[in-house]
N, C-alpha and C positions, 0 to 999 in steps of 0.2 A: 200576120197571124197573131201579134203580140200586144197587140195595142188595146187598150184598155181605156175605154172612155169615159169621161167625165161629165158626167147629164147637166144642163142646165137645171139651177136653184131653183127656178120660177116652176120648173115642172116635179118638183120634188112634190108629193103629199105626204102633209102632213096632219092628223099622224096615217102611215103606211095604214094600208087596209089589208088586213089579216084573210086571209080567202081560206075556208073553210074546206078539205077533202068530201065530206058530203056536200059540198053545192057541187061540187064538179063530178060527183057523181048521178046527183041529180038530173044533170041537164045532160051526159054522155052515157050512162050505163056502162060503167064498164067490164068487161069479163072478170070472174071472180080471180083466175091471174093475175090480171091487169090490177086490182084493187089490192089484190095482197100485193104487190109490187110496190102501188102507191103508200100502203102500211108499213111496209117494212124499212120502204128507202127514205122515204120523206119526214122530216120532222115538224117542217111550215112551210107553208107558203105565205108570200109577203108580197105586195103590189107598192113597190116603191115613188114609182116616176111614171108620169102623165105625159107623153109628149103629143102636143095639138097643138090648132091655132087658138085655141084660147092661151094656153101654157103658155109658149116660147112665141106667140104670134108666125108661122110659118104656114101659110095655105095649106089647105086638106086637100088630097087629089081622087078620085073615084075608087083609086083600089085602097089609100091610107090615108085614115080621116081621125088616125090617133095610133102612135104607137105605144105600146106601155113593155116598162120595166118589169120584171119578179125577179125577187131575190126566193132563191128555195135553201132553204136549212136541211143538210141531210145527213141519216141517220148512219150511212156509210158511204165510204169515198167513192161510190156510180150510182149513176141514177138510170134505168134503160131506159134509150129514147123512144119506147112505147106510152112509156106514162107522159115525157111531155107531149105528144101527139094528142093524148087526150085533154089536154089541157090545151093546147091548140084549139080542139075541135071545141071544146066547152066555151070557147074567148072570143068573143066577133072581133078582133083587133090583132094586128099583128105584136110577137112578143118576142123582147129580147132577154132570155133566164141568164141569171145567174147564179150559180149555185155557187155552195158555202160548204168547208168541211174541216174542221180541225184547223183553223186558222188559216186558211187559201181557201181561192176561190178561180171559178172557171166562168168562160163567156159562152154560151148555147143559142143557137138558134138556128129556124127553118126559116125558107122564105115563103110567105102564106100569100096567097091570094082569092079573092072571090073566085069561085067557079064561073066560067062562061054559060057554064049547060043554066046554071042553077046560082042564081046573087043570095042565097041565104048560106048556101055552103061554101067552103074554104077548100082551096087545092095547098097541102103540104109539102113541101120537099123532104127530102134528107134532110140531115142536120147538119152542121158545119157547129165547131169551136177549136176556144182558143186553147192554150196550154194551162195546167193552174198556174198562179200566184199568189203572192202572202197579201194577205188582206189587206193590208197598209200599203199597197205598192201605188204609187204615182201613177194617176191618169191622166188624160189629154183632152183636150175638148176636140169634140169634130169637128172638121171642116168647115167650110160655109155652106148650107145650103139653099134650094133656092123655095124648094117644099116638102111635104112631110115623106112623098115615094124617096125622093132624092135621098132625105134624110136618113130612111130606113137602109136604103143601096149602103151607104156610108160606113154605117154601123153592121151590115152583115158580112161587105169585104174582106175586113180584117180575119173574119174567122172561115174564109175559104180558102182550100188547101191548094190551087190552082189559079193564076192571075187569066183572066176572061182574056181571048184574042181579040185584036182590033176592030174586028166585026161584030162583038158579042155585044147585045143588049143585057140586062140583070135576067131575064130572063130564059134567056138562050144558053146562057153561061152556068145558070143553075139547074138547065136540064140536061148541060154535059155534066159538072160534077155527081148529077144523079145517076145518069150511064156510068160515070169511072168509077162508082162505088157498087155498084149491081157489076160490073165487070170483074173489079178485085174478088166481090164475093162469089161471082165463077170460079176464079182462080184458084181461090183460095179451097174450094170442094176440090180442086182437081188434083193440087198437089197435096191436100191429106191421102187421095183416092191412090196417087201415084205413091208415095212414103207406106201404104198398109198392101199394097199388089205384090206378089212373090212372081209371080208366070212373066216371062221374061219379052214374049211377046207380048203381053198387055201391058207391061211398063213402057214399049217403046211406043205404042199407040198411044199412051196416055199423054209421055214426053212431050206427042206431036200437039196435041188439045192443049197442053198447058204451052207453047212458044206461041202457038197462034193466039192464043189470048193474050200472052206478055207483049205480042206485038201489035192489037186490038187495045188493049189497056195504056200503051203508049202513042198508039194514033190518038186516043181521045182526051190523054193527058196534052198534050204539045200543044204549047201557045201558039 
């Protein structure tokens, strides 16, 4: 979860291209929440790093035919993972953000892929990151890989809270962390519900709905 990479040079742009909140408005509409959101937390957005087979020479494969870097500058230490979802949706490419705040920085990202139903739209996950860091901390170069899906697997690992079982494909593996986080946030309604209930019978009901989920939420943790 701590690792922090260091993009090849060759896929560096320079200079960054500055991405504009109304183009990504433009092209997602998003709820007037959603946009104050994006007003209030964000300060810029920054398109750093190009990764293709032009950049780094690594073949494109049907679902990643380029993955690109953002650095986002933010105006306060969170940013909700509603807004980058919209920027998700605004981007045909998969993204790995990084946000910036007060001298540290964090690694963010969903694993995106084309819809089956539909190849112009995008299936999201959850999100997955890392912890912060001080801006200056030592990165690593990744791996070897052998193409650009590969490459993207690589770079989204690190920031998954759960190592994939033996049988888990990238994909399989990121639609349990989606159930183990839809399962916490059951839990998590259940023992505020159980923490504010006085009637002595409905707390021992509740107790039973929260062990079965604690033991629901560790079936689908367990490598």
């Amino acid at each position: 979860m701590n690792k922090q990479y260091h993009y090849p040079e060759k896929a560096l742009l320079d200079p960054p291209r500055f991405l504009p909140k109304s183009k990504i408005f433009e092209s997602v509409k998003p709820t007037a929440k959603i946009k104050a959101l994006f007003i209030r937390q964000i300060n810029k957005i920054t398109i750093t790093h190009s990764l293709s087979n032009r950049s780094i020479n690594l073949p494109a494969t049907p679902a990643v035919d380029e993955i690109l870097i953002f650095r986002i500058d933010l105006k306060e230490g969170e940013l909700n993972n509603d807004v980058l979802k919209y920027i998700d949706m605004a981007i045909r490419s998969p993204i790995i953000f990084e946000l910036h705040y007060s001298n540290k920085q964090k690694t963010i990202a969903a694993f995106k892929r084309p819809s089956e139903a539909d190849s112009s739209k995008w299936v999201i996950s959850e999100y997955f990151e890392s912890n912060w860091f001080a801006e200056d901390s030592q990165r690593i170069p990744p791996p070897v890989a052998l193409d650009l899906a590969g490459l993207y697997e690589i770079l989204l690992k690190p920031l998954m809270p759960y190592e994939a079982r033996p049988d888990e494909d990238i994909q399989a593996h990121v639609n349990r962390l989606d159930k183990v986080q839809a399962k916490q946030r059951e839990l998590d309604k259940i023992e505020a519900k159980l923490n504010k209930e006085k009637q002595f019978n409905r707390k021992v009901e509740i107790h039973k709905q929260q062990k079965k989920l604690k033991q629901e939420l560790q079936q689908l943790i367990r490598a």
